[in-house]
C-alpha positions in Angstrom: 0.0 0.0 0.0 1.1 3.6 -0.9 0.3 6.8 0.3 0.1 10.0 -1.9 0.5 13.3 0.2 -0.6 16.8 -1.4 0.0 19.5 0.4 -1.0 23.4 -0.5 -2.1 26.4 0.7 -5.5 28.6 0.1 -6.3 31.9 1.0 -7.6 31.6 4.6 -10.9 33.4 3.5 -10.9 30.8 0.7 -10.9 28.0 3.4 -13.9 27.3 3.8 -14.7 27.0 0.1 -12.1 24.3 -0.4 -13.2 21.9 2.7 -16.6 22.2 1.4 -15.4 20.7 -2.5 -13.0 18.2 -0.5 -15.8 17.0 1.6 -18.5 17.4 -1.4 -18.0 16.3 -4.9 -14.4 15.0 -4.3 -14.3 12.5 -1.6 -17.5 11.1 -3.2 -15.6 10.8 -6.4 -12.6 9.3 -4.8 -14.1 6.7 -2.6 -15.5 5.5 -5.9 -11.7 5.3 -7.4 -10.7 1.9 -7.8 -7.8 0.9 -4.9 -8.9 3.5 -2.6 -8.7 2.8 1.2 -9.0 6.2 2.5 -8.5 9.4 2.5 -7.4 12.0 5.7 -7.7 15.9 4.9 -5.8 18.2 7.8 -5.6 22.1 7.8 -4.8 25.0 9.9 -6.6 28.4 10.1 -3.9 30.3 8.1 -5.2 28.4 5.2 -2.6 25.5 4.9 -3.8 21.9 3.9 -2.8 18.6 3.6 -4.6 15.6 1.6 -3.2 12.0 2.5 -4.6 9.5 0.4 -4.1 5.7 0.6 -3.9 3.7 -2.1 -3.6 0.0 -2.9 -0.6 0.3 -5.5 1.0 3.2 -7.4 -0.9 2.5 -10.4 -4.1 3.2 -8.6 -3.0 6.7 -7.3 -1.9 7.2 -11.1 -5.4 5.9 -12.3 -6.9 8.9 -10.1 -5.0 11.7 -11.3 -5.6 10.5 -14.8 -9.6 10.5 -13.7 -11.3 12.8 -16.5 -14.0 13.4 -13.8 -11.3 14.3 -11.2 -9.8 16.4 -13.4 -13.1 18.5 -14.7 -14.1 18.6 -10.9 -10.4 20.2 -9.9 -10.6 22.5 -12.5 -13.0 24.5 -10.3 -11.1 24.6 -7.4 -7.2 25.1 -8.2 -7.3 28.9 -8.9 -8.0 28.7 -5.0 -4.3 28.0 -4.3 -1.3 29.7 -3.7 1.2 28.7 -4.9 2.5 25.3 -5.9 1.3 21.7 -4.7 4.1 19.6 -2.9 3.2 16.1 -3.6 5.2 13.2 -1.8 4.2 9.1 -2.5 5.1 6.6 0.9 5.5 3.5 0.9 3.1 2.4 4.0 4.8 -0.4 6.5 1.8 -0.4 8.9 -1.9 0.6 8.3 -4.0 0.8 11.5 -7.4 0.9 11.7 -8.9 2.3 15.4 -11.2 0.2 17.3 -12.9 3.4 18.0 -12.9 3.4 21.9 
């Protein structure tokens, strides 16, 4: 398993807007990507974010950003950020799922 981290920065005012497409349209159209075992979203109130996504293989991660859908539904949000994306693929050595306690 692989994880693919993106990592950018929006506007603070514009914060809002983007955890509202990331929890809308996109993680719907992710959880319906082929080799997708989840997805954790973190930001901080100066407007920085951070998307990990897990994947089963590197193929799969590649399938997504090749996603015509995914791509037509980013186009909407990327003149939101500032600057450049950093992207970063791990190899994962442990996956833990919580027992929720």
């Amino acid at each position: 398993m692989i994880c693919s981290l993106t990592r950018g920065c929006v506007d603070p005012k514009n914060l809002p807007k983007y955890e509202s497409w990331i929890k809308g349209p996109w993680i719907k159209l992710i959880s319906e990507q082929r080799g997708h075992r989840g997805t954790y979203y973190l930001s901080k109130p100066n407007g920085e974010w951070m998307v990990l996504k897990f994947w089963e293989t590197t193929q799969d991660d590649e399938a997504w950003a090749a996603n015509e859908e995914h791509k037509k539904l980013a186009e909407d949000i990327i003149p939101l950020f500032i600057g450049d994306l950093e992207r970063s693929i791990f190899e994962v050595n442990e996956f833990v799922i919580p027992d929720n306690r």
